[in-house]
N, C-alpha and C positions, 0 to 999 in steps of 0.2 A: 695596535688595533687596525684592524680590516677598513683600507678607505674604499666608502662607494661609489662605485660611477655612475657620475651624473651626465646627461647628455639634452641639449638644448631643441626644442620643438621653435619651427618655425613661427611661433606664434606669440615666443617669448618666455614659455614655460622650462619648466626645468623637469624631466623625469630619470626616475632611480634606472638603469640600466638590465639592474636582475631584479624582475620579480617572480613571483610564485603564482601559478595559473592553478584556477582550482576547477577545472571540467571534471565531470563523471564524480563529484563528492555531494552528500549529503549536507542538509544545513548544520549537522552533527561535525561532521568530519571536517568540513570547511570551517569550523568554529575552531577546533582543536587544531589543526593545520594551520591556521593563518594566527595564532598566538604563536604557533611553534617554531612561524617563519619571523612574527614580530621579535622574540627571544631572541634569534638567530641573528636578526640585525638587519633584515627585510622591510622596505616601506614602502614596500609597492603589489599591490592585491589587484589582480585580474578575477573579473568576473562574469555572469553575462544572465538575461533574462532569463534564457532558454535552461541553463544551467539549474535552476530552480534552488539555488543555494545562498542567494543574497541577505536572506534573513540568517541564515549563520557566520555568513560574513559581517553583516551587521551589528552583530552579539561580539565578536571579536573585536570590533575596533571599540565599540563600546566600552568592553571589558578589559581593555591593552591599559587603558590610561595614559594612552597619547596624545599628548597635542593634534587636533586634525590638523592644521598643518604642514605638521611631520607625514604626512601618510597621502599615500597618491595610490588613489581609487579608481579603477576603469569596469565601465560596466556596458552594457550593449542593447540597441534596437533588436529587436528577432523579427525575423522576415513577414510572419505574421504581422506586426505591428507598425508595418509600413504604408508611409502613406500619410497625409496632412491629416485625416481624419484621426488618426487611432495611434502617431506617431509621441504626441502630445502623452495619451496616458499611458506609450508605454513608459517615460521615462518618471511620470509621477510613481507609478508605481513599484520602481528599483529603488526611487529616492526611499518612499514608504518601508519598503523591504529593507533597504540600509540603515535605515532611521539616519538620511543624512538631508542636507537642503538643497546638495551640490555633491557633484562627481566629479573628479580633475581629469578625466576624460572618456567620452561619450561616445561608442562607433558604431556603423552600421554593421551587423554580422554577414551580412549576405548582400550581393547583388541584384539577385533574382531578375536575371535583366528580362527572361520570359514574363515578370509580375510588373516588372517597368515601372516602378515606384520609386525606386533609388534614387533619380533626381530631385524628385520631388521630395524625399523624406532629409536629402542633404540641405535643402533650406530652410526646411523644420528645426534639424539642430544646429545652422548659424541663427535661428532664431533664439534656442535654447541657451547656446552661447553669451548671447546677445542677453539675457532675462539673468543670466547669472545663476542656470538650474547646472552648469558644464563649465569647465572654466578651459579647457578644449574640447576636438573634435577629429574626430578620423573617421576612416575606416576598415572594414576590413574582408579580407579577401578577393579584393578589387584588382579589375587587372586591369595594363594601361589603358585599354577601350573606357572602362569605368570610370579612371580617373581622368580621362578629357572630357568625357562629356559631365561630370558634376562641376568641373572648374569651367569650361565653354560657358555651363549655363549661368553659373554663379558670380565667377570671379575669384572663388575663394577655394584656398587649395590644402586639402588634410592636412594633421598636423602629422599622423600616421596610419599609417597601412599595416596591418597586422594579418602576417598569412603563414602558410605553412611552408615550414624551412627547415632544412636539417643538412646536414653532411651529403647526403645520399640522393637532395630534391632542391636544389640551389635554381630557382629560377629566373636565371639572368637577365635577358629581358624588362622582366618587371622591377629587380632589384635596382638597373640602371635607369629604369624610367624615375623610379622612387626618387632615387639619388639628384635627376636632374632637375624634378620635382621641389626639390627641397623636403620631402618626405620622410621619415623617420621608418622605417620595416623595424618593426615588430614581428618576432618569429614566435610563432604557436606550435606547437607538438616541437620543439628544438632538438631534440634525443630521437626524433624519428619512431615516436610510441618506441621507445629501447631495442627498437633494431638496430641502430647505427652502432650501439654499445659493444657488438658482437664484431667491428667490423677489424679485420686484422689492420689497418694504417692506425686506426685509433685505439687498438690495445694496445700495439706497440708506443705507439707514444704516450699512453699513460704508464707503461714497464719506466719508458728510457725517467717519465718525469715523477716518478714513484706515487701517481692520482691517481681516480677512478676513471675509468672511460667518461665517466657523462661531465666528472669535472672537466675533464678535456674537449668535449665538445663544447661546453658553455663557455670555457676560455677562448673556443675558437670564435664562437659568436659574437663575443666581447670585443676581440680581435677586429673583428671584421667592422664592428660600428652597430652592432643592431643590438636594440632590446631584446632583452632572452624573459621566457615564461614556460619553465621548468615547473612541471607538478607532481606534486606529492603527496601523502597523507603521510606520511611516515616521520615524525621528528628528527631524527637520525640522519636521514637522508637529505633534507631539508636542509640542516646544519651542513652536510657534507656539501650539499650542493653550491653553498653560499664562500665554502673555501675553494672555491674554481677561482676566485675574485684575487687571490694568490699566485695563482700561476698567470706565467709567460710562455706562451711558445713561443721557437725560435720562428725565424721566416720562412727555412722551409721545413718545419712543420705544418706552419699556417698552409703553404702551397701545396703541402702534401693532402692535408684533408680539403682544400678548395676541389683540389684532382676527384674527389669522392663519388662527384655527380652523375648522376645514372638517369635520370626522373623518376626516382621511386616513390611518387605522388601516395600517402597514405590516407591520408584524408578527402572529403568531397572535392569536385571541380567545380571552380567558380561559375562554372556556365550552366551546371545543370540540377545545382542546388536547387530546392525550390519551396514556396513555405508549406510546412507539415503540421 
């Protein structure tokens, strides 16, 4: 049997290392998806306001018959929802939408530092923290400008930073701030939206290792220490994705797809995100 990795937040927590990221899904597909990833041996579920999917995620843990416990939930402020005033109901209303009373961890999605709320809404969820509606907190898409001034003002420093990572967009800087931080990175879009899947260093080492490209890249991320959130609707793949947790790459394989980095930034930049 497949052992999971566990990897420790500064905060004392304990979270699953591979979870399943469900952006761009229906509260339908999210429902079917995240039993497909529970089946699979999965207990760890990304989500987020803006996703509009938390009520089929909701239905899912409902319907698993697991222990909550067993199951480590992350769900998110949306940019919109920043701010002392409106920050409060955004997280009643994910709990609402999960049918749960608590989230095991709560992040900021955005910086919006043109909206300049971010400091102010990170001491809304050490309050949250604090009430017992989060039982952590991070955030995400922060970069190290972000994360001095929420700890400057605070004290109190994420349990993790969740941004966009892949083979092809490694950005060091902030990985090493993270790192020295005591911060946990969390990689979003991991697979590069499946561009990196094409990339000839990572076909060849899923040939030499008889895997798929994306189990290769998830191994590399594994590797590397970071949380991976790998998405899928597809049960199939899902399963396939979770036997990455099998392989080992050698070192210099690891060094070969570390070499990967180009900045092929696929997603928004944290500086000009703004709320929609």
């Amino acid at each position: 049997m497949t052992t999971w990795p566990l990897t420790s937040l500064n905060d004392g927590t304990i979270i699953p290392q591979l979870g399943l990221g469900t952006f761009q899904m229906s509260d339908d597909e999210a429902e079917r998806a995240v039993l497909a990833a529970f089946e699979a041996g999965y207990r760890h579920i990304d989500t987020a306001a803006i996703y509009r999917n938390e009520v089929g995620v909701g239905r899912a843990i409902a319907a698993s018959g697991l222990p909550r416990d067993e199951i480590f939930v992350t769900t998110k402020l949306w940019n919109k929802a920043q701010g002392r005033e409106n920050a409060r109901t955004g997280i009643s209303r994910s709990l609402e939408k999960l049918g749960l009373d608590r989230v095991d961890l709560y992040l900021i999605h955005w910086p919006c530092p043109k909206q300049d709320k971010y400091v102010e809404s990170w001491g809304e969820l050490i309050d949250f923290r604090s009430e017992g509606l989060t039982t952590s907190i991070g955030v995400s898409n922060f970069l190290p400008e972000h994360l001095d001034a929420i700890v400057d003002d605070t004290g109190i420093t994420p349990a993790v930073n969740q941004i966009e990572l892949h083979p092809t967009f490694q950005p060091h800087d902030l990985i090493n701030q993270c790192s020295d931080m005591g911060v946990v990175v969390e990689t979003w879009s991991p697979l590069g939206a499946s561009q990196d899947l094409t990339n000839p260093t990572i076909a060849q080492v899923a040939e030499d290792l008889d895997a798929t490209p994306a189990q290769v890249i998830i191994a590399w991320h594994l590797g590397r220490g970071f949380v991976c959130i790998p998405k899928s609707k597809d049960p199939q793949r899902v399963a396939a994705n979770a036997r990455a947790l099998d392989l080992r790459l050698t070192t210099e394989q690891m060094e070969a797809i570390d070499g990967l980095d180009v900045g092929n930034r696929i997603g928004g930049h944290p500086l000009e995100v703004e709320p929609t």
